[in-house]
Structure formats: structure tokens, C-alpha cells
PQR file of N, CA, C, O and H, with PARSE charges and radii, in Angstrom:
ATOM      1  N   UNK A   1      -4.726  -2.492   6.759 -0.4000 1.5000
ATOM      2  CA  UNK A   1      -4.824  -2.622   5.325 -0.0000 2.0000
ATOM      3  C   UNK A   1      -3.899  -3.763   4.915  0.5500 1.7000
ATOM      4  O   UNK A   1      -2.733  -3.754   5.310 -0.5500 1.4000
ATOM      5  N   UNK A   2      -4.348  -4.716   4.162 -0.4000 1.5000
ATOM      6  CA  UNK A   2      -3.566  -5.307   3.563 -0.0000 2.0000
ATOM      7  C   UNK A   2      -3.186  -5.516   2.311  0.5500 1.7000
ATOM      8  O   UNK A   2      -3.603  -4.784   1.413 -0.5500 1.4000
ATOM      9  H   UNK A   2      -5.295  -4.723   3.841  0.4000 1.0000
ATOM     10  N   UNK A   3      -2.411  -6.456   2.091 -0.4000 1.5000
ATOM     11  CA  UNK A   3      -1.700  -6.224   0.546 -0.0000 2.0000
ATOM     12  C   UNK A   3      -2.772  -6.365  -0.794  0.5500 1.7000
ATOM     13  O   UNK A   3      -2.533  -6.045  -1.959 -0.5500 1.4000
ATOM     14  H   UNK A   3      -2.072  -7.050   2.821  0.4000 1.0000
ATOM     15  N   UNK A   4      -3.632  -6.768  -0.409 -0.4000 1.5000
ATOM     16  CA  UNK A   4      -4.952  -6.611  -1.902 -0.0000 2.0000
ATOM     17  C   UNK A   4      -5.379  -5.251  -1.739  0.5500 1.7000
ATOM     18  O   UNK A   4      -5.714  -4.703  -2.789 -0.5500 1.4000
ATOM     19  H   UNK A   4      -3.825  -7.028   0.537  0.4000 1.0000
ATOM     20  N   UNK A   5      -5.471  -4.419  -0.462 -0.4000 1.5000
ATOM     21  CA  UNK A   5      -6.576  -3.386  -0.882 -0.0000 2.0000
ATOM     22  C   UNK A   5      -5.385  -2.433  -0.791  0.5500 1.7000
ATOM     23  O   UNK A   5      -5.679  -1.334  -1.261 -0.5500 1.4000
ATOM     24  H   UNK A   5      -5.199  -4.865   0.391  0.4000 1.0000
ATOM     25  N   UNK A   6      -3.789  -2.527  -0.210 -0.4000 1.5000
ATOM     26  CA  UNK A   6      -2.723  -1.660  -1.343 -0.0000 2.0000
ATOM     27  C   UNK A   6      -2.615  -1.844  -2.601  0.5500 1.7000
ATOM     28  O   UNK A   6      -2.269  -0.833  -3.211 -0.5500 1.4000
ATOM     29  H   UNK A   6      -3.549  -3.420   0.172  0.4000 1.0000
ATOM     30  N   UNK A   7      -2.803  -2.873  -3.292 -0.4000 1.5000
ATOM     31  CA  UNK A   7      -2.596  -3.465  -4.052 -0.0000 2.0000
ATOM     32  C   UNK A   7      -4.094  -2.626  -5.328  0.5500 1.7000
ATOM     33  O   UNK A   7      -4.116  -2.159  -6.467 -0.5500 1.4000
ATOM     34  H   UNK A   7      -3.084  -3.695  -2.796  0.4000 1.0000
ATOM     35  N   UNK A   8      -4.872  -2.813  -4.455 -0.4000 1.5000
ATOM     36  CA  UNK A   8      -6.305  -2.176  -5.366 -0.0000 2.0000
ATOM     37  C   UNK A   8      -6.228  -0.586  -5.310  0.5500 1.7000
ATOM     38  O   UNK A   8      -6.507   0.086  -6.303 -0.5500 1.4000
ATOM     39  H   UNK A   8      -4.854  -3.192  -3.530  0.4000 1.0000
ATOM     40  N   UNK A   9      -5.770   0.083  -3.893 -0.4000 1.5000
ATOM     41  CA  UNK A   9      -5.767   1.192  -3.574 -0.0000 2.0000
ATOM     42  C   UNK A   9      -4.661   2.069  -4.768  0.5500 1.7000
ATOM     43  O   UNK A   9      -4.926   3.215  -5.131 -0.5500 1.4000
ATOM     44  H   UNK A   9      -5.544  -0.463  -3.086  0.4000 1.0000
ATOM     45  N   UNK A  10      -3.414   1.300  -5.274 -0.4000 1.5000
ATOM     46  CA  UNK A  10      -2.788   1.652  -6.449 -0.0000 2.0000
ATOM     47  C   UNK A  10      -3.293   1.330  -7.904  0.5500 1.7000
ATOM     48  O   UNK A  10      -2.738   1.390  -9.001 -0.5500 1.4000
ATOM     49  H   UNK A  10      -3.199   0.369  -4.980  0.4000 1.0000
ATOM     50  N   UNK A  11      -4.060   1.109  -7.657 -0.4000 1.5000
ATOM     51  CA  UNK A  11      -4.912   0.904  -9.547 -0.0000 2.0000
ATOM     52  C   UNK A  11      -4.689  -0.512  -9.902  0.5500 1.7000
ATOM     53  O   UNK A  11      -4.371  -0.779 -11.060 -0.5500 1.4000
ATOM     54  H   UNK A  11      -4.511   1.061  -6.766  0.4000 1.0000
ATOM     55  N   UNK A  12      -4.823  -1.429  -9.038 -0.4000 1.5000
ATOM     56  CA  UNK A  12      -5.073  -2.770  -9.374 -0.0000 2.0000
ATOM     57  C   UNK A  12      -3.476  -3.139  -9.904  0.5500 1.7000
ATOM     58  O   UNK A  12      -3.346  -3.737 -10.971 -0.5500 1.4000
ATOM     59  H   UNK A  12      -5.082  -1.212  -8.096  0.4000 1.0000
ATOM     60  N   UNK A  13      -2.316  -2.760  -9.125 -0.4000 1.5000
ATOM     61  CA  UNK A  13      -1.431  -3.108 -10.045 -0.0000 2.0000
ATOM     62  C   UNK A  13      -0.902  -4.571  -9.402  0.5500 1.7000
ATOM     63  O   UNK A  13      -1.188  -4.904  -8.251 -0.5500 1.4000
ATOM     64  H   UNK A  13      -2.423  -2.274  -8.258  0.4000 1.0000
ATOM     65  N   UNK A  14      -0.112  -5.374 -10.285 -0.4000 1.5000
ATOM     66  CA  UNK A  14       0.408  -6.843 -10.155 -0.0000 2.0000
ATOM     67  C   UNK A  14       0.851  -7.296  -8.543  0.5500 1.7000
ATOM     68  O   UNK A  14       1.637  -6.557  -7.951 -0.5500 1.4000
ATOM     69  H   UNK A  14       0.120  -5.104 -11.219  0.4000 1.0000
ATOM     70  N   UNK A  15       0.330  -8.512  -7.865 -0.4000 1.5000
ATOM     71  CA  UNK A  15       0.778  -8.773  -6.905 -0.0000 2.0000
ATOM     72  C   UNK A  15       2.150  -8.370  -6.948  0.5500 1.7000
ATOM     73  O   UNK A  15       2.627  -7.608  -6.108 -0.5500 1.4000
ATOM     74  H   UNK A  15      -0.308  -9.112  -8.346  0.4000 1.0000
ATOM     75  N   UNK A  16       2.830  -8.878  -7.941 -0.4000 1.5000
ATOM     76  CA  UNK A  16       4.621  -8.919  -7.589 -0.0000 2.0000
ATOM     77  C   UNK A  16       5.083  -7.155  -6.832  0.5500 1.7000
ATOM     78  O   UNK A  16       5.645  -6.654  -5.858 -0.5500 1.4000
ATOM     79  H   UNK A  16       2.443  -9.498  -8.624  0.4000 1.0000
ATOM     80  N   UNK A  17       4.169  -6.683  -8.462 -0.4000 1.5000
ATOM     81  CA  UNK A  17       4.518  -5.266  -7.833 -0.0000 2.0000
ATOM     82  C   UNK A  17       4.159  -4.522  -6.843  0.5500 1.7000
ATOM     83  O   UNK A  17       4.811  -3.520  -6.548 -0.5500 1.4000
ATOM     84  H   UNK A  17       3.713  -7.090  -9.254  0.4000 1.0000
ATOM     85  N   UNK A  18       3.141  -4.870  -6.223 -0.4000 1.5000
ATOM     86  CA  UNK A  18       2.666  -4.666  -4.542 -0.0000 2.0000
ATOM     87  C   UNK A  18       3.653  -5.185  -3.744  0.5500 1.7000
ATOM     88  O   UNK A  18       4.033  -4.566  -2.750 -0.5500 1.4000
ATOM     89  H   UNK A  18       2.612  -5.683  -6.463  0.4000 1.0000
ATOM     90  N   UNK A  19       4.116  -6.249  -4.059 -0.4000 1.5000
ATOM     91  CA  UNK A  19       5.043  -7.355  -3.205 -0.0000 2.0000
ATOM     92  C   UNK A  19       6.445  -5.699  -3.025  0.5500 1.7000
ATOM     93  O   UNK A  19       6.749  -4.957  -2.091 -0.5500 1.4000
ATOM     94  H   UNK A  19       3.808  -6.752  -4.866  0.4000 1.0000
ATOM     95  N   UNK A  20       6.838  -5.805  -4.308 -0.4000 1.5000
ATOM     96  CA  UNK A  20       7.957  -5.367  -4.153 -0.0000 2.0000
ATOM     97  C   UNK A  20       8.015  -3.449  -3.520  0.5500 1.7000
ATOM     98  O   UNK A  20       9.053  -2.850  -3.240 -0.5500 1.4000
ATOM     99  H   UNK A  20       6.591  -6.407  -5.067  0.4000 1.0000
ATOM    100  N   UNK A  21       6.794  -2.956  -3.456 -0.4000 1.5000
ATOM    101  CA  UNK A  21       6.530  -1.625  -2.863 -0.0000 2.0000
ATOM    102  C   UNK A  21       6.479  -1.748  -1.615  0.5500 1.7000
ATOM    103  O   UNK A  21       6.761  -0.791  -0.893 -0.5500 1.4000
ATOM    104  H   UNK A  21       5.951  -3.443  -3.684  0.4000 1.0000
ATOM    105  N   UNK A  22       6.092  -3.011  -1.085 -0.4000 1.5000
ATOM    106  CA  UNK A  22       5.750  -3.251   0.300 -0.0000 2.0000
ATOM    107  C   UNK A  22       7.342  -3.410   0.719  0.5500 1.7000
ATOM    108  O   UNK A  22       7.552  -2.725   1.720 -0.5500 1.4000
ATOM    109  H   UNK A  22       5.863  -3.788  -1.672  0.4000 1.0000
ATOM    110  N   UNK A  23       8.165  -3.889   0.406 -0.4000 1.5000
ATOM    111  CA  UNK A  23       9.424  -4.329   0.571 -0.0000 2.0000
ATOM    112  C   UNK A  23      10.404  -2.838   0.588  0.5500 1.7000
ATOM    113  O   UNK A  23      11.340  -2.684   1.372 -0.5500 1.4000
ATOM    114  H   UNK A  23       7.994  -4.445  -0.407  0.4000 1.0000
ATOM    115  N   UNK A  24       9.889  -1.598  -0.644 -0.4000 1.5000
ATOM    116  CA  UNK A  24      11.190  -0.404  -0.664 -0.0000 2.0000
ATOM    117  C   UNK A  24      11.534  -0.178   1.294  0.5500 1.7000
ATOM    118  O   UNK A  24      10.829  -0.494   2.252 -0.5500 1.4000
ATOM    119  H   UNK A  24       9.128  -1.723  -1.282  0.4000 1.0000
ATOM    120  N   UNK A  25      12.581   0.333   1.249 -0.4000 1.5000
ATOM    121  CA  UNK A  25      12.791   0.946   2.634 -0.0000 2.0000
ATOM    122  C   UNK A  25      11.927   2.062   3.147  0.5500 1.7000
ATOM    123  O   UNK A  25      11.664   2.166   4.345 -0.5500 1.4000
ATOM    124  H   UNK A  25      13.154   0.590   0.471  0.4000 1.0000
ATOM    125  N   UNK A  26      11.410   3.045   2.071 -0.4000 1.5000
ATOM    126  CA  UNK A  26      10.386   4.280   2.334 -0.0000 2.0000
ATOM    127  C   UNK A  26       9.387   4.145   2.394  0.5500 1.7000
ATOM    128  O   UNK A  26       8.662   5.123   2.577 -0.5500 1.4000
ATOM    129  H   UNK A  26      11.624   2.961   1.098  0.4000 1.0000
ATOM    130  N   UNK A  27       8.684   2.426   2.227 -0.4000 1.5000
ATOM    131  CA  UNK A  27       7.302   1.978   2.423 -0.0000 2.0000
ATOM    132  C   UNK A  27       7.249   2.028   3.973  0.5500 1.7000
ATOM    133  O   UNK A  27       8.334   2.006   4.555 -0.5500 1.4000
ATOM    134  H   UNK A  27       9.273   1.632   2.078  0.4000 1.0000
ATOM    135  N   UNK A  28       6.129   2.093   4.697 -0.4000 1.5000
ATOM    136  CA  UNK A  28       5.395   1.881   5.933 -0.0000 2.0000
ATOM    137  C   UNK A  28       6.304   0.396   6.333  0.5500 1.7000
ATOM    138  O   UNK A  28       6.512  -0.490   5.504 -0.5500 1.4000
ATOM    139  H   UNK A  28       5.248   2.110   4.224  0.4000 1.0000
ATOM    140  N   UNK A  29       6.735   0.357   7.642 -0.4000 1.5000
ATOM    141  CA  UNK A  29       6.854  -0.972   8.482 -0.0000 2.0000
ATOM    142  C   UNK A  29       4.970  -1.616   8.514  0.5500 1.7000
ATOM    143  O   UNK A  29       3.921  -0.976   8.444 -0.5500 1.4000
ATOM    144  H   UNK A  29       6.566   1.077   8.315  0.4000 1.0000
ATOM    145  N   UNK A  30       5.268  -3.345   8.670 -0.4000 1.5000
ATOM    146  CA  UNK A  30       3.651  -3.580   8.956 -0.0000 2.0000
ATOM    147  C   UNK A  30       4.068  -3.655  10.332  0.5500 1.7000
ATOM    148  O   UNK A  30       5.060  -3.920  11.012 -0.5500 1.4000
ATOM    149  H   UNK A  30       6.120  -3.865   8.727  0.4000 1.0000
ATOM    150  N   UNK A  31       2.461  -3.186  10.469 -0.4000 1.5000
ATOM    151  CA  UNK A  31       1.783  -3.422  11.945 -0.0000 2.0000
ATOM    152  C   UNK A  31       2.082  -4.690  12.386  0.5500 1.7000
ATOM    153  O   UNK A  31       2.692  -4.884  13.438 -0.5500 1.4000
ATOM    154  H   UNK A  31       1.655  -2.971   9.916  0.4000 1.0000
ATOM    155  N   UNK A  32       1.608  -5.773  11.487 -0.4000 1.5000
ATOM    156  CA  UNK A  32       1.338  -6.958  12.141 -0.0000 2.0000
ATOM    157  C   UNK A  32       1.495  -8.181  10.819  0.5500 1.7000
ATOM    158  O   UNK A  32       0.954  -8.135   9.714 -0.5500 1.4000
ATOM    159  H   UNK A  32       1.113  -5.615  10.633  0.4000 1.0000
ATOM    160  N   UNK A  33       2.408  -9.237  11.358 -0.4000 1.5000
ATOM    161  CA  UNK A  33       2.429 -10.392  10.143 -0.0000 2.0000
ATOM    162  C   UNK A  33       1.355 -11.342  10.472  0.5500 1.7000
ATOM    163  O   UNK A  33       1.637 -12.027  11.455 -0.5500 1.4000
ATOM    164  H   UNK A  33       2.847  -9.275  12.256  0.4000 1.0000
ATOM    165  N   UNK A  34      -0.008 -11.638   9.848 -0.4000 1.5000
ATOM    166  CA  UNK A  34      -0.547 -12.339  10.223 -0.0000 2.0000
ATOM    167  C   UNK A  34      -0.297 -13.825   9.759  0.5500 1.7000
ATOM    168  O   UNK A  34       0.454 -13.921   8.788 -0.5500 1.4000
ATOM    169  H   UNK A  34      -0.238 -11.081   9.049  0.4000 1.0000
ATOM    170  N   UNK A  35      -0.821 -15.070  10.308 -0.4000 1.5000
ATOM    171  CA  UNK A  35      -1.093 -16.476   9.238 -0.0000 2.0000
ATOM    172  C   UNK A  35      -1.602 -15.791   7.739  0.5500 1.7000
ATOM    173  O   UNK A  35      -1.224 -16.491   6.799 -0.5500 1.4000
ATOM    174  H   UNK A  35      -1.432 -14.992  11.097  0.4000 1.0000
ATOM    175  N   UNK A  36      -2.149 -14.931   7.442 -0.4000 1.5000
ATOM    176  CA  UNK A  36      -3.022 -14.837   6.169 -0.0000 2.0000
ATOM    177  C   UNK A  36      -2.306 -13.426   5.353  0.5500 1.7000
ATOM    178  O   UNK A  36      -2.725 -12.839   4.356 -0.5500 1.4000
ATOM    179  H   UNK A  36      -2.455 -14.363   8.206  0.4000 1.0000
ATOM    180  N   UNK A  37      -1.202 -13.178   6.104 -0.4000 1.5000
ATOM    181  CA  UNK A  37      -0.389 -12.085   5.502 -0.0000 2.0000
ATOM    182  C   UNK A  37       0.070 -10.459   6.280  0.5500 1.7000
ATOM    183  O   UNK A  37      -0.501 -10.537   7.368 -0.5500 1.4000
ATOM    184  H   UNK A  37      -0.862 -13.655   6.914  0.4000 1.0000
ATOM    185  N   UNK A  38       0.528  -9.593   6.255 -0.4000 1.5000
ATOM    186  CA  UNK A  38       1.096  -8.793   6.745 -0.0000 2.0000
ATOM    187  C   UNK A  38       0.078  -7.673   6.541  0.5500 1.7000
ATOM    188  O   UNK A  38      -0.294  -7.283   5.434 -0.5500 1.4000
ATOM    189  H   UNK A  38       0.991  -9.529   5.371  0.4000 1.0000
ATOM    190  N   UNK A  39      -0.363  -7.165   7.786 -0.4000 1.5000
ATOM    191  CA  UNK A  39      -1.197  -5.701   7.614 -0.0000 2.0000
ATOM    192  C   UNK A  39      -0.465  -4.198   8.019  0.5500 1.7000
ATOM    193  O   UNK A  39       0.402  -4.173   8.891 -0.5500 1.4000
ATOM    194  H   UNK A  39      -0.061  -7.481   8.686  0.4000 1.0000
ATOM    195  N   UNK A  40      -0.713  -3.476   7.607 -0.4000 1.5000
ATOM    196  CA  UNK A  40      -0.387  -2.128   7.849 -0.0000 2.0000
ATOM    197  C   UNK A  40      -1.426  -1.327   8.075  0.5500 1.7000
ATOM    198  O   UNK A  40      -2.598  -1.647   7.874 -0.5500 1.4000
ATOM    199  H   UNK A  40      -1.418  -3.496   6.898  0.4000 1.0000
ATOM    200  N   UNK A  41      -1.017  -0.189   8.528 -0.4000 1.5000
ATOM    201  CA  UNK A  41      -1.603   0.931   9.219 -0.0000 2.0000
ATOM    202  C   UNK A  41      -2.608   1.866   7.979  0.5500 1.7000
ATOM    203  O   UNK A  41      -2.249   2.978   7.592 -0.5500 1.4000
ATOM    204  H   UNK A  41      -0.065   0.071   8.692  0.4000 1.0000
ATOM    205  N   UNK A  42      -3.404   1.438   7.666 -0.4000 1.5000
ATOM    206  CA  UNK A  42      -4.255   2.382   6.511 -0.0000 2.0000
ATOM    207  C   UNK A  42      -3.814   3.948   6.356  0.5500 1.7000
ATOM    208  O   UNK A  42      -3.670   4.567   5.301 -0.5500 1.4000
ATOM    209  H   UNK A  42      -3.696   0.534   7.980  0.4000 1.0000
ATOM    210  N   UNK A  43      -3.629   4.445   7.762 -0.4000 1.5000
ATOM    211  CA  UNK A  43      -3.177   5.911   7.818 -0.0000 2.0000
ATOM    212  C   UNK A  43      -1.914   6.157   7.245  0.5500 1.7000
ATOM    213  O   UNK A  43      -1.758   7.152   6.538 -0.5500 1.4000
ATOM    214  H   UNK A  43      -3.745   3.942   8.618  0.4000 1.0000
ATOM    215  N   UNK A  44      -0.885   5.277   7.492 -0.4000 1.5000
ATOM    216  CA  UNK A  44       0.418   5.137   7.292 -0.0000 2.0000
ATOM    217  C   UNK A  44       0.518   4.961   5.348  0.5500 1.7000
ATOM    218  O   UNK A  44       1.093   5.690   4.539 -0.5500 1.4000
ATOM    219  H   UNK A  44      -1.012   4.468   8.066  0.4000 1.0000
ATOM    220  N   UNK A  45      -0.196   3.856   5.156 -0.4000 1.5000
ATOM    221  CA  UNK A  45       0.147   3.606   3.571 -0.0000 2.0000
ATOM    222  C   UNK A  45      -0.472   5.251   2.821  0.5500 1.7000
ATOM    223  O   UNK A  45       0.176   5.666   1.860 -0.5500 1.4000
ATOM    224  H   UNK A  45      -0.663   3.264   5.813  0.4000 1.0000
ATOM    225  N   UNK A  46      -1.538   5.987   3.241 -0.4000 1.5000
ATOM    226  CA  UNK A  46      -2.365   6.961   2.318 -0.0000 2.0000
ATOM    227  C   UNK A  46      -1.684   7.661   2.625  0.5500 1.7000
ATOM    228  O   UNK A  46      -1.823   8.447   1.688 -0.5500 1.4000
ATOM    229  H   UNK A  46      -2.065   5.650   4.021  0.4000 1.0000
ATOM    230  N   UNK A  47      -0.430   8.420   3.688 -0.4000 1.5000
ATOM    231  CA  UNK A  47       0.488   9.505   3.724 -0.0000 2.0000
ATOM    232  C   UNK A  47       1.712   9.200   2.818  0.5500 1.7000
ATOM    233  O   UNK A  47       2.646   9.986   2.659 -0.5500 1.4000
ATOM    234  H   UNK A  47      -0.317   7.782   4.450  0.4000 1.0000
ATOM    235  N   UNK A  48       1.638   8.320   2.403 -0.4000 1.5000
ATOM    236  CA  UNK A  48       3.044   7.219   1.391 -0.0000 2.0000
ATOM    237  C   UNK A  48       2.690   7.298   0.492  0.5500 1.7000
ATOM    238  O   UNK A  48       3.292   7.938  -0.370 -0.5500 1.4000
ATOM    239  H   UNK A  48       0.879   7.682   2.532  0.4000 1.0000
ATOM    240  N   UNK A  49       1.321   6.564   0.222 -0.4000 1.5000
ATOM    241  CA  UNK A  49       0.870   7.242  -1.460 -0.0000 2.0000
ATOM    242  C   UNK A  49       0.506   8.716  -1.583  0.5500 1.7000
ATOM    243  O   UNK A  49       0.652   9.195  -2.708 -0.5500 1.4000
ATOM    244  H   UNK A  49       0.832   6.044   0.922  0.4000 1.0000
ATOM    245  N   UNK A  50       0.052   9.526  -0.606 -0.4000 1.5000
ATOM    246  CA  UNK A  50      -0.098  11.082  -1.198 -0.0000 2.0000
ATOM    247  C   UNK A  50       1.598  11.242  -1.408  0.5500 1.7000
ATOM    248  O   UNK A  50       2.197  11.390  -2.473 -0.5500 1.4000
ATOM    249  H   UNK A  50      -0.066   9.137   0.307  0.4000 1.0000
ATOM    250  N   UNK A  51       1.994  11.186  -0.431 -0.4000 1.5000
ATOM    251  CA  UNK A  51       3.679  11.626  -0.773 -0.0000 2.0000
ATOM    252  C   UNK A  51       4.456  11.284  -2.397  0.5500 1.7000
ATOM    253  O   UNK A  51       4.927  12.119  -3.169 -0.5500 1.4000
ATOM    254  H   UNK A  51       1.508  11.066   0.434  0.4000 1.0000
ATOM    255  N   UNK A  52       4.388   9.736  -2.575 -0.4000 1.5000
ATOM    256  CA  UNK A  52       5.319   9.058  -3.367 -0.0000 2.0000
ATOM    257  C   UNK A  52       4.094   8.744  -4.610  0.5500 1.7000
ATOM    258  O   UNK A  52       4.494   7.936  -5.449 -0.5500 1.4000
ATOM    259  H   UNK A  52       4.005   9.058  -1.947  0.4000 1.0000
ATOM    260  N   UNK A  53       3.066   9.121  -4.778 -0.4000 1.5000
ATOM    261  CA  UNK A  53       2.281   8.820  -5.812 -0.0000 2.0000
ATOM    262  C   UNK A  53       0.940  10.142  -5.743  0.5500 1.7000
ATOM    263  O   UNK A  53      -0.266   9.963  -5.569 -0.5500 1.4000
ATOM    264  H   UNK A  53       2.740   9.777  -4.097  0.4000 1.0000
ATOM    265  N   UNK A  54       1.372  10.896  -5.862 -0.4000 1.5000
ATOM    266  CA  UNK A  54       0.311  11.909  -5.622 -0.0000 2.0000
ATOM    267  C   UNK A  54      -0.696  11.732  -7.080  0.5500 1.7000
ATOM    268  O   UNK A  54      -1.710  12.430  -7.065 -0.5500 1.4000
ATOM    269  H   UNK A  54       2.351  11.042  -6.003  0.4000 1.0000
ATOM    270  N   UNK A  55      -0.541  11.093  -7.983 -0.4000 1.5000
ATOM    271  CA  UNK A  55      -1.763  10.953  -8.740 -0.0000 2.0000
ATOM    272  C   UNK A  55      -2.794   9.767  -8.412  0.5500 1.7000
ATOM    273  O   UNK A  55      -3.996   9.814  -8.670 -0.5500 1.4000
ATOM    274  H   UNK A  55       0.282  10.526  -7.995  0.4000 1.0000
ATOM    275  N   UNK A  56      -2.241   8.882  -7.906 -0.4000 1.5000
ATOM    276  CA  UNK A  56      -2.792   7.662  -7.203 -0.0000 2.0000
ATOM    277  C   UNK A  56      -3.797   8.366  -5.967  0.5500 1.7000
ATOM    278  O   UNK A  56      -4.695   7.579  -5.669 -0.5500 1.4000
ATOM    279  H   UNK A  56      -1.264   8.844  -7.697  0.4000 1.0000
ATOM    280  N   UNK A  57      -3.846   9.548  -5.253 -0.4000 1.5000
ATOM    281  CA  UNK A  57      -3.959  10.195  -3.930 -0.0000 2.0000
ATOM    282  C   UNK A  57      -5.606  10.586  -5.239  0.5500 1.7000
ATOM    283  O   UNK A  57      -6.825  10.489  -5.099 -0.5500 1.4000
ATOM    284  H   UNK A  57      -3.116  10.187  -5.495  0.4000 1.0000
ATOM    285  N   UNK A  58      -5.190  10.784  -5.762 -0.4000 1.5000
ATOM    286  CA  UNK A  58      -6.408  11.767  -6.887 -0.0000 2.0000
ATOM    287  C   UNK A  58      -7.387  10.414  -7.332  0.5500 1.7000
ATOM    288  O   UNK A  58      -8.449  10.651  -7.907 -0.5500 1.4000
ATOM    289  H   UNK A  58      -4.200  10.863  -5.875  0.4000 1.0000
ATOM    290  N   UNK A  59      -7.201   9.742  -7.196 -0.4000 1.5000
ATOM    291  CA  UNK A  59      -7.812   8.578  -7.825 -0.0000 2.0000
ATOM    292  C   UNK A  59      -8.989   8.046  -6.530  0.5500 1.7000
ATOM    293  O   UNK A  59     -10.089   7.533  -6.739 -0.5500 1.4000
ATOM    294  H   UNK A  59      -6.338   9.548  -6.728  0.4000 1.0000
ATOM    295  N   UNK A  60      -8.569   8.251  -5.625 -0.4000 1.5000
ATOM    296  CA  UNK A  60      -9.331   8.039  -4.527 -0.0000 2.0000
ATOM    297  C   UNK A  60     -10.275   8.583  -4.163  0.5500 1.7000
ATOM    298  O   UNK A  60     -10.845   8.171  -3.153 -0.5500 1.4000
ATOM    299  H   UNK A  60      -7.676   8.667  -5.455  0.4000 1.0000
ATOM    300  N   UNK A  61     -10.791   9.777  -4.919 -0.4000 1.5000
ATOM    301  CA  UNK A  61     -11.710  10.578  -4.749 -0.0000 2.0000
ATOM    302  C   UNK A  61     -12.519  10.759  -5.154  0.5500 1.7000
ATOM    303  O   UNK A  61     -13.458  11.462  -4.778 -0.5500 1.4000
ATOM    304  H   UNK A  61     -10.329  10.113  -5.740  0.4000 1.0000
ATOM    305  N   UNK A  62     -12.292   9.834  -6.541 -0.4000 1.5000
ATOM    306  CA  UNK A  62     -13.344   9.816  -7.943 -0.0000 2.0000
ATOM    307  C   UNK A  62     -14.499   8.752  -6.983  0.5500 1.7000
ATOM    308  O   UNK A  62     -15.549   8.363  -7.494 -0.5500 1.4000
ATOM    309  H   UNK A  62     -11.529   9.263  -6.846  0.4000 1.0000
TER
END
């Protein structure tokens, strides 16, 4: 997963503020820094948002 579809997966909120969630210490390590940006583990970010955003977890279902 990368930072647009975290980024979409939280309700479309501001690059910066993706930037800076990706950065807390309780966010997911990435998998991998690519040339085109840093990916993470899809499994890893949706146990982070059920945890730390459980209304965001509800949004995913609609």
C-alpha cells in the first residue's frame, strides 16, 4: 500500500497529513522505499487504522 491509497483509505485526507501519520512512531515501519515512494504492508496499515481510528475501520465497509 502506498501513501495515496493510505492517504484515500483515511477519507481523502491532505498529503501533508498522510506524510505526517506515516512518520508517528505507532505507524507501521515500510516494507520497502521505492524510486516512486515508500510502500507498506496493507495488513499492517488496516490493524493501525482499526486500532487508532476505529471509525475510519467503519468506512471501509460502506
Amino acid at each position: 500500500m502506498g501513501a495515496h491509497e493510505i492517504r484515500v483509505r483515511l477519507g481523502g485526507i491532505s498529503r501533508q497529513r498522510t506524510y505526517q501519520i506515516t512518520q508517528r512512531a505507532d505507524f507501521p515501519k515500510p516494507l520497502a522505499e521505492l524510486q516512486a515512494g515508500k510502500v507498506w504492508r496493507a495488513e499492517e496499515v488496516e490493524a493501525w487504522i482499526k486500532k487508532r481510528r476505529p471509525h475510519q475501520d467503519d468506512l471501509a465497509h460502506c
